[in-house]
ROSEKOL-350044 format. One line per field, with one value per atom (N, C-alpha, C, CB): residue number from 1; x, y, z; residue in three letters. Coordinates in steps of 0.001 Angstrom, whole numbers, plus 500000, padded with zeros to 6 digits. Glycine has a CB too. Layout:
n (NUM;...)
x (X;...)
y (Y;...)
z (Z;...)
res (ala;...)
END
This chain:
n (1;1;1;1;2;2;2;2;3;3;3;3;4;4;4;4;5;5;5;5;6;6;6;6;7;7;7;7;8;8;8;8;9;9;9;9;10;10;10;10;11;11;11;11;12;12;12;12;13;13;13;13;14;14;14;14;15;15;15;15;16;16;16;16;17;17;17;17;18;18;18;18;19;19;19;19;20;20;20;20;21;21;21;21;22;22;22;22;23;23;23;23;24;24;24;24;25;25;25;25;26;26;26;26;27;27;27;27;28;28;28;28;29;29;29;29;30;30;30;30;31;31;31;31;32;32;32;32;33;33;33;33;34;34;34;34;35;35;35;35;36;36;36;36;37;37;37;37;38;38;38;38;39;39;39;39;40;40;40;40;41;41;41;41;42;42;42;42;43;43;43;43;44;44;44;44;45;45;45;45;46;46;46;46;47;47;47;47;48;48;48;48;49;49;49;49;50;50;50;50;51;51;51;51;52;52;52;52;53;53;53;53;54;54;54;54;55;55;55;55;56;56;56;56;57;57;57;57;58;58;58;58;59;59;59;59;60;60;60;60;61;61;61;61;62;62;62;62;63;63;63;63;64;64;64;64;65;65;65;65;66;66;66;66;67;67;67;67;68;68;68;68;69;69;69;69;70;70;70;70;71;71;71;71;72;72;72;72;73;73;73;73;74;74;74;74;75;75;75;75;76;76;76;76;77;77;77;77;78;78;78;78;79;79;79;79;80;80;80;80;81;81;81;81;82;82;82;82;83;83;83;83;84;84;84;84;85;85;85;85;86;86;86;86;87;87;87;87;88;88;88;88;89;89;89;89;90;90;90;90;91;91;91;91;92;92;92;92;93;93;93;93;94;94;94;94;95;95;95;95;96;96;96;96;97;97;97;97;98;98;98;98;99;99;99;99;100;100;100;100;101;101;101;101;102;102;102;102;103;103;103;103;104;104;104;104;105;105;105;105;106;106;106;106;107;107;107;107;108;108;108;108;109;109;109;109;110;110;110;110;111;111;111;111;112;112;112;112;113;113;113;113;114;114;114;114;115;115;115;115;116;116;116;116;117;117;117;117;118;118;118;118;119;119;119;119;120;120;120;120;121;121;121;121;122;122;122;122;123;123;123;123;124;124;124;124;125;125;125;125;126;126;126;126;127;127;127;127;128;128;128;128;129;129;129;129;130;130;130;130;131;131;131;131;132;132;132;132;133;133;133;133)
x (506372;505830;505265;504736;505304;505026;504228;505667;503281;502716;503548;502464;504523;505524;506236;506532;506349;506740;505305;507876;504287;502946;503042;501651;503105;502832;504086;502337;505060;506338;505964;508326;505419;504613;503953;503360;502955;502044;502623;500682;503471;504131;504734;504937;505568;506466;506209;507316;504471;503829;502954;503193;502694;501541;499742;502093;500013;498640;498238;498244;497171;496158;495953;494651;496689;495917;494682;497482;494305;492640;493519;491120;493014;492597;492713;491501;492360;492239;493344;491479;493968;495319;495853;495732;495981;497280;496926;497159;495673;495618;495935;494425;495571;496532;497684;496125;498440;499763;500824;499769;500164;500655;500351;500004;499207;499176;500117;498185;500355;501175;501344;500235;502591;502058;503250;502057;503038;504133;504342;504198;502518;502372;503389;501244;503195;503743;505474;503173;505501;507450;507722;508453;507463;508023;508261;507005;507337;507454;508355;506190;508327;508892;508357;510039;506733;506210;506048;505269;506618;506489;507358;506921;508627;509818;508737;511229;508420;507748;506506;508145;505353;504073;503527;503777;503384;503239;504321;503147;504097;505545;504472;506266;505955;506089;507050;506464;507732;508507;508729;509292;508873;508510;509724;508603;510060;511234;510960;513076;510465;509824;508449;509683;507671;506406;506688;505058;507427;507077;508041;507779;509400;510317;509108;511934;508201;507152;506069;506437;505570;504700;505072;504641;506575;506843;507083;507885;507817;507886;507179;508234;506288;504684;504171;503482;504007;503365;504496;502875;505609;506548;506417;508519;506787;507034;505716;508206;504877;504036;502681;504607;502643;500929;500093;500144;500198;499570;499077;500423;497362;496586;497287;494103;497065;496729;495930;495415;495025;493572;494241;491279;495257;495804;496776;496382;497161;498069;498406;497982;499900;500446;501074;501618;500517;500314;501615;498232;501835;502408;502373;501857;503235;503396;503643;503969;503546;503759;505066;502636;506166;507485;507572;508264;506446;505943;505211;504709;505947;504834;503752;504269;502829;501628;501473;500681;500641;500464;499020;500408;499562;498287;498069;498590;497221;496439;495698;496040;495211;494190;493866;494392;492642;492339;491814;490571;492529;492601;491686;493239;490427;489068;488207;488662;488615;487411;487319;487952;485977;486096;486072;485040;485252;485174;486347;483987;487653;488565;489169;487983;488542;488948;490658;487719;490863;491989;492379;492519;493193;492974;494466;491698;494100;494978;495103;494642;496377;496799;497493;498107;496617;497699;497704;497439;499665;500172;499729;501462;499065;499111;497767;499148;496620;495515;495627;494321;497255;497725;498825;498111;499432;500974;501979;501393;502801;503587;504503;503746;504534;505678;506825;506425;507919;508653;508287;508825;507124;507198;506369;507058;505940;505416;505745;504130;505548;506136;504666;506707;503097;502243;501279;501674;500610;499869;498553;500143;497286;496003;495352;495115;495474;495602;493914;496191;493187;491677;491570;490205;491782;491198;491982;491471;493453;493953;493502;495380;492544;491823;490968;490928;491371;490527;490454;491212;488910;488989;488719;488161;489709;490078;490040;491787;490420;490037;488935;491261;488659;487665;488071;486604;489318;489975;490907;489048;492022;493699;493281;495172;493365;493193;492902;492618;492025;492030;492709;491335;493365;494316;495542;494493;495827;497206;496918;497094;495686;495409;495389;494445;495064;495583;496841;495614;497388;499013;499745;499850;499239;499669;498988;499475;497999;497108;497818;495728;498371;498871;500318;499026;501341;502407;502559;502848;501192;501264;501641;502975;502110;502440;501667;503222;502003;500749;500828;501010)
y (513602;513309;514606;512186;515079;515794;515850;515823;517049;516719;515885;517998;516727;516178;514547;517100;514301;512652;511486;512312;512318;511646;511530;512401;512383;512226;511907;513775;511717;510725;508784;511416;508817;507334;506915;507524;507995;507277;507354;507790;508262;508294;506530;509393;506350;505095;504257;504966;504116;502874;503039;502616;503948;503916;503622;502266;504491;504576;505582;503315;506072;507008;506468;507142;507541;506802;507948;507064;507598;508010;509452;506551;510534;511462;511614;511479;510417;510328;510115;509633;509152;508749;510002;507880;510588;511640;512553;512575;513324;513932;513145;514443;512191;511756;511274;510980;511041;510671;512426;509781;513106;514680;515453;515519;515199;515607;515352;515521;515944;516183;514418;517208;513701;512372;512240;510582;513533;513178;512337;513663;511787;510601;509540;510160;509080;508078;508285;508365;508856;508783;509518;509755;510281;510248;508847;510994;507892;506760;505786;506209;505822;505216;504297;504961;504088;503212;502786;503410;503851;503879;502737;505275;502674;501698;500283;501350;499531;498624;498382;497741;499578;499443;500439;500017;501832;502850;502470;504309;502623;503227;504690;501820;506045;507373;507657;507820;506856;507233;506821;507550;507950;507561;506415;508971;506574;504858;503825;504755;503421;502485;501969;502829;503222;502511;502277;503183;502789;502408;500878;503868;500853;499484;498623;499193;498387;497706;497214;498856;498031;498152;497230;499779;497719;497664;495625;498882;495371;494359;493168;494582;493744;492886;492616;493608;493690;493516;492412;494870;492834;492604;490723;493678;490635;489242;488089;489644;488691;488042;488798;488462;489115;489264;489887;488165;491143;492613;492680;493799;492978;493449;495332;493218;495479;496948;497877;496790;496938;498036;498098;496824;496949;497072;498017;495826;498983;499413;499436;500402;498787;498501;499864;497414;499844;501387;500671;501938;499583;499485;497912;500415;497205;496003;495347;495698;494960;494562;493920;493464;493251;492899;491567;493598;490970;489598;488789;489806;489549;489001;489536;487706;490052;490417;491923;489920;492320;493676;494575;493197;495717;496675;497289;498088;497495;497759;498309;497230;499550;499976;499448;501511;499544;499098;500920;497533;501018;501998;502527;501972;501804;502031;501829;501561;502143;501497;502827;499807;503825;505023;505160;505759;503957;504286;503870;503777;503782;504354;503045;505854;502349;500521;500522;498032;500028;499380;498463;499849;497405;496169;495218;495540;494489;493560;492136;493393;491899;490952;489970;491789;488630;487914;486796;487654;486403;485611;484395;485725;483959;482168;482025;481359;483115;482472;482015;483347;482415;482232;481201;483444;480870;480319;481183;480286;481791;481964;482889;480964;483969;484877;484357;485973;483889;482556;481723;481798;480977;480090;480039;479162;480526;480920;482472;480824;482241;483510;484279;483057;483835;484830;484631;485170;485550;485686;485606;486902;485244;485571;486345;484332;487704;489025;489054;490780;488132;489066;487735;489578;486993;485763;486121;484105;487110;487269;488576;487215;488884;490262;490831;490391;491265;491198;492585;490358;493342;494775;495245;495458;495719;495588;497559;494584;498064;499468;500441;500057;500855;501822;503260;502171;503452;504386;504759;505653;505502;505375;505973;506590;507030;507383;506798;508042;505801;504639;503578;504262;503515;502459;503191;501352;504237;505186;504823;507333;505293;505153;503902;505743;502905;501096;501262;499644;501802;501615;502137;501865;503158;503882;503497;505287;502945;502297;500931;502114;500104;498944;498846;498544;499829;500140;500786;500748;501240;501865;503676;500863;504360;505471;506898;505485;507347;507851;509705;507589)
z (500603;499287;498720;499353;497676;496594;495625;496181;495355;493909;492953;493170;492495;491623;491605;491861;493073;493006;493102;494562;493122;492534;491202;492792;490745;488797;488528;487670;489321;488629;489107;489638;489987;490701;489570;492091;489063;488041;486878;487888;486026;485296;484958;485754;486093;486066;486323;486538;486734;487007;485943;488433;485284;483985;484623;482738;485730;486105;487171;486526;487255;488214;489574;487592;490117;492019;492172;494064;493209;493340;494213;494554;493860;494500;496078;494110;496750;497839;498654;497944;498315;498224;498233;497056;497225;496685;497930;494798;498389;499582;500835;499668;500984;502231;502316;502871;501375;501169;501354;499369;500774;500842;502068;499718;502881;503664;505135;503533;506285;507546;507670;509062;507558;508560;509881;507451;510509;511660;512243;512493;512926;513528;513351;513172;512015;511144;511419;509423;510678;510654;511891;509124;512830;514325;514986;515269;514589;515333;514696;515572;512890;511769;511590;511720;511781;511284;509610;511860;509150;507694;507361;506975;508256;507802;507409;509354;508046;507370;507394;507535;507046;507473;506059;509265;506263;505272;504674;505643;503283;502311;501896;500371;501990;502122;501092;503475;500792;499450;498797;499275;497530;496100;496103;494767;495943;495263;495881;495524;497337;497741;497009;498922;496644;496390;495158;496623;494252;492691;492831;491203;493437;493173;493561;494237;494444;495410;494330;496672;494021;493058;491381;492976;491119;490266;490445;489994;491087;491433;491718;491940;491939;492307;491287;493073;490003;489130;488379;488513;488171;486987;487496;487088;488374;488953;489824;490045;490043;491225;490684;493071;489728;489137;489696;489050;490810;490749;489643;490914;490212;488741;488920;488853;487270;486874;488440;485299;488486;489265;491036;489231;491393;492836;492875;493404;493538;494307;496021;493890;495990;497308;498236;497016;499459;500237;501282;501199;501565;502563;502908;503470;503650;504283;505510;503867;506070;507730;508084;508258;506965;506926;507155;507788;506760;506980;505429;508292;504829;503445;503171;503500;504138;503689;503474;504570;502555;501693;502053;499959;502427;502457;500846;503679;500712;499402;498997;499013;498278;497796;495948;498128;496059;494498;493646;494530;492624;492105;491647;491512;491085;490990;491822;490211;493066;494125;495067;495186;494397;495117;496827;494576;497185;498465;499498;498838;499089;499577;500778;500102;500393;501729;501225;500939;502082;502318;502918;502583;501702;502221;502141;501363;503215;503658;502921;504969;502515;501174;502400;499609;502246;503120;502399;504709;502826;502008;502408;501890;503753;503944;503272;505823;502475;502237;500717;502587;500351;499162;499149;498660;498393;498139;498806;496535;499807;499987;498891;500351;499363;498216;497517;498897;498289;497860;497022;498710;497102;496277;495011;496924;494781;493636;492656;494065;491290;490334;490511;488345;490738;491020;492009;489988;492500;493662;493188;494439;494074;493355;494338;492870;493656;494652;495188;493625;494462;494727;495585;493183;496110;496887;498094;496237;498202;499479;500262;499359;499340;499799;501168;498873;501861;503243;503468;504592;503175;503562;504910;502806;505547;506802;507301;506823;506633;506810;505899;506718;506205;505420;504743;506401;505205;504239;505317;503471;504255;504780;506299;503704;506640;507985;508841;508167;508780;509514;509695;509377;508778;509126;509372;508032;509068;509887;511474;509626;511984;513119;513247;513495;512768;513363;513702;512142;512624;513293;514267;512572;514486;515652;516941;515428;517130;517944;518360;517203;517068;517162;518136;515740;517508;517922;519238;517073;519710;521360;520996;522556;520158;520454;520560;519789;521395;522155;521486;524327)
res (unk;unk;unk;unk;unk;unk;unk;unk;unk;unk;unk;unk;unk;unk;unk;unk;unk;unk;unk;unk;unk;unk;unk;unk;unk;unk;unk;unk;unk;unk;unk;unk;unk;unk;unk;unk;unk;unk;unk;unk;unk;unk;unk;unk;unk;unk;unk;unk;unk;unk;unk;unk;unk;unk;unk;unk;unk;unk;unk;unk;unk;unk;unk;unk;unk;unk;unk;unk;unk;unk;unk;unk;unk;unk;unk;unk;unk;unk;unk;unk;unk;unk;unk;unk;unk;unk;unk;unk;unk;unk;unk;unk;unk;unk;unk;unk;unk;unk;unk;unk;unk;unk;unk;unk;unk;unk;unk;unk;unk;unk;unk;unk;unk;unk;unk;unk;unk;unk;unk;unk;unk;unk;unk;unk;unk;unk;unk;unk;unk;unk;unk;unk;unk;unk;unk;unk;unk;unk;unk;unk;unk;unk;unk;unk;unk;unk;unk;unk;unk;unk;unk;unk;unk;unk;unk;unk;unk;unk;unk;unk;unk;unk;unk;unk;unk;unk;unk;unk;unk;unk;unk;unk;unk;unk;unk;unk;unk;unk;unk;unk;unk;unk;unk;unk;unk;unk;unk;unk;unk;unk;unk;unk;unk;unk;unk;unk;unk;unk;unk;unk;unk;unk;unk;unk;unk;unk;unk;unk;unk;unk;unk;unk;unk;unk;unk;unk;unk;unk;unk;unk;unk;unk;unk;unk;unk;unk;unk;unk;unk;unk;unk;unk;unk;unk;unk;unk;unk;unk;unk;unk;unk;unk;unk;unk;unk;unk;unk;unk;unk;unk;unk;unk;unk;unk;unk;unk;unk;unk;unk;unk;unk;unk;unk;unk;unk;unk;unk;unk;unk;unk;unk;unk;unk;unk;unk;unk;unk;unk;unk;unk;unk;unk;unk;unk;unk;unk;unk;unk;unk;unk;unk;unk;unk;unk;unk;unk;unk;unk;unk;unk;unk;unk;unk;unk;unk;unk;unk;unk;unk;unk;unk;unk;unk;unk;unk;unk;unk;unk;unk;unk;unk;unk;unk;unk;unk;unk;unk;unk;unk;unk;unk;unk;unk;unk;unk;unk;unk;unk;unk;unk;unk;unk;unk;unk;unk;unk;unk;unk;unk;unk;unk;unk;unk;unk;unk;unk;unk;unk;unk;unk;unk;unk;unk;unk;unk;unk;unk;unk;unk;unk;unk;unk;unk;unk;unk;unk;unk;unk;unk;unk;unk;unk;unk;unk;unk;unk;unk;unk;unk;unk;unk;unk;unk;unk;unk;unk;unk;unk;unk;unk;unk;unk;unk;unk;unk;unk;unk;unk;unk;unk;unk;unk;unk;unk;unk;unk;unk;unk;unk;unk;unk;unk;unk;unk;unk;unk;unk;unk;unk;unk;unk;unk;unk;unk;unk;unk;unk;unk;unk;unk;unk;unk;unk;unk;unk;unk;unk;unk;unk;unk;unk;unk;unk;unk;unk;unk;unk;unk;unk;unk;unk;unk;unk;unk;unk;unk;unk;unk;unk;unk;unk;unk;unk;unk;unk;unk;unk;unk;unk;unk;unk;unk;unk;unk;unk;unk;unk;unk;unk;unk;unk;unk;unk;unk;unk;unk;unk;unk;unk;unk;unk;unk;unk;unk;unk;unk;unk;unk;unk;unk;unk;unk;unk;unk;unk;unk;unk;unk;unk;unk;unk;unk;unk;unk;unk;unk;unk;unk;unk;unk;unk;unk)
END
């Protein structure tokens, strides 16, 4: 990831990610894609996160203020909220909602569970989760 495919993210999503984000998204994530946890956990690239993003909002009622960091390949959504400086990250789960399937929108703030305290920590869940050493 790139300066440049950041300000094309927000460009094509019509919005600002936090600062924080943009440095850890740019920064080294060997961890991560040596193992390929990114495949369904992190999204690392730009066309994943904006179709993701884009999709959520267009169809299933993503507020403006959510952005989706990543998913578990199970329905449920990792998340940061775009105005929320202190940097949580949070876990969107679908059974405390309607099911992705069956419904045209989600009610993103009731499936909200802040489960990390900022990205690095939950990089490290995953790599913790997945065993790789």
């Amino acid at each position: 990831m790139t300066e440049a495919d950041l300000i094309e993210i927000e460009k094509r999503l019509d919005l600002k990610l936090p600062d924080y984000y943009k440095k850890f998204i740019i920064s080294p994530l060997n961890e991560i894609i040596s193992c390929n946890l990114h495949v369904e956990h992190l999204l690392i690239e730009k066309e994943q996160l904006v179709e993701i993003n884009l999709l959520l909002k267009q169809n299933k009622g993503l507020s403006d203020h959510h952005f989706i960091v990543g998913h578990d390949g199970n329905g449920n959504y990792y998340q940061i909220e775009l105005n929320d400086e202190n940097e949580t990250v949070y876990f969107a789960d679908h059974e405390e909602v309607i099911t992705f399937e069956d419904t045209d929108e989600i009610d993103w703030e009731a499936s909200l569970d802040p489960c990390w305290n900022n990205l690095t920590e939950f990089k490290d869940w995953l790599i913790e989760f997945h065993g790789v050493q």
